[in-house]
N, C-alpha and C positions, 0 to 999 in steps of 0.2 A: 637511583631506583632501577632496578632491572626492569629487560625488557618485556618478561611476563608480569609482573607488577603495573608495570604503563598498562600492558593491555589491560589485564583485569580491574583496573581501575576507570580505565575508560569507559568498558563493556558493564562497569556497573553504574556507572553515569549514565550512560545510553537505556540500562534495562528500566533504572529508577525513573528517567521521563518519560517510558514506554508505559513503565506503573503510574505514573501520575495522570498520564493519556488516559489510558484505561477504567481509573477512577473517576476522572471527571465523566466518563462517557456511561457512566450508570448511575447518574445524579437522574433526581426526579425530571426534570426539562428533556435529558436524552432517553430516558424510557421511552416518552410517548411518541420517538419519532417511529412513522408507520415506515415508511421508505425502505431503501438500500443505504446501509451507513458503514465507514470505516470504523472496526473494533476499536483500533487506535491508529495514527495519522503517522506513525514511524515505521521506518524498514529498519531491517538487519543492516547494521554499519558494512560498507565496501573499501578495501582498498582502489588507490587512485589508479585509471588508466588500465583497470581489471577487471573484464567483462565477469559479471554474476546473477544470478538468478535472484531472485528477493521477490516476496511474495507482501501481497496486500490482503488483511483478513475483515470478510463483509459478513455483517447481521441484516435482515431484513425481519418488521411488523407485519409488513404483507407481502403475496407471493411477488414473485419477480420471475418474468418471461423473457428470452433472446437477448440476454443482457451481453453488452460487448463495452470493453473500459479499456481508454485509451492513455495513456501518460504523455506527457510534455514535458521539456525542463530546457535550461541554458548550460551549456557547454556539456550535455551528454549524449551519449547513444544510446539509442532504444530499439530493443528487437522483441518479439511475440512469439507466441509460442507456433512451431511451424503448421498446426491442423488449421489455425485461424490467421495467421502473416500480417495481420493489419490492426489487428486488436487482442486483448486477452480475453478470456471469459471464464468462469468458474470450471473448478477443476471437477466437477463430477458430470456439471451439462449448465448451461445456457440460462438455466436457471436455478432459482434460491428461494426456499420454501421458507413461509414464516418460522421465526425461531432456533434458524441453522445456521449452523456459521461456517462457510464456504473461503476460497482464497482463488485470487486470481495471480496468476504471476507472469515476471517477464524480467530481460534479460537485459543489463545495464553497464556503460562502462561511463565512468566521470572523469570527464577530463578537469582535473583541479590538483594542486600538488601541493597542499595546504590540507591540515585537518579544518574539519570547516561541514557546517550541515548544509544541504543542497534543498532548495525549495523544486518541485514537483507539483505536480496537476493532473490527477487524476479524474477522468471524466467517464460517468456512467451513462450510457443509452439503454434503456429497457423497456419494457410494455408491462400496464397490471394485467396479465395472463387473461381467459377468458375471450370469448365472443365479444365481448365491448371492450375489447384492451386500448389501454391508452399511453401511446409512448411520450415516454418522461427523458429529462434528462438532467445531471445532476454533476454537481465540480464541488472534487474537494481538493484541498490543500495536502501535503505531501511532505514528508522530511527524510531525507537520506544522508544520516550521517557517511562521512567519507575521512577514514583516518588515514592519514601520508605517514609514511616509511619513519618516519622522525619521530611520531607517537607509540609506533609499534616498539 
């Protein structure tokens, strides 16, 4: 198999359980969640030991104020975008009005040298906006696929 073939074989493996994410998360259960919620829990696949940008895309029910979301993981490196240095936050401001779909991003290198999906932790701190806001905080799970040279 050629090595455009590997790829786009992969890339459609990876987009199909993005589709399958994305289906499950507009089932009757995930409608009523009011919160901040990942559209779907996948990023854009990375080469290994290759710093990239990859973004995470968030819906909220109700408003969201001063939101900052931080990621974890093992054997990677994380950096933020340079206005914020310690966290990401949505790309347009801070915050995320019911029914808009917003993306935060941030900048990744995986040290693994193995195609292989990488578990991630994504953590949102926010407040529900308002005179009586009330800071939440929220962890979701995380996948990053990571395709090594040998898949390509």
């Amino acid at each position: 198999m050629s090595k455009t073939r590997r790829v786009a074989a992969m890339m459609t493996a990876a987009l199909a359980a993005v589709g399958l994410a994305t289906t499950v998360a507009v089932t009757p259960a995930a409608a009523a969640v009011k919160g901040p919620h990942l559209i779907t829990n996948w990023t854009r696949p990375v080469a290994p030991d290759e710093g990239t940008w990859v973004d995470l895309y968030w819906k909220t029910g109700k408003p969201v104020c001063d939101a900052e979301v931080t990621i974890d993981g093992r054997n990677v490196s994380l950096t933020y975008p340079s206005n914020t240095e310690t966290y990401t936050s949505f790309s347009k401001s801070a915050n995320l009005k019911a029914g808009k779909v917003d993306r935060t991003a941030f900048y990744v290198i995986a040290y693994y040298d193995a195609t292989m999906v990488v578990k991630l932790k994504a953590t949102i701190v926010y407040n529900t906006c308002g005179d009586d806001a009330v800071e939440k905080t929220k962890k979701f799970d995380v996948k990053l696929p990571v395709m090594a040279d040998t898949a390509l």
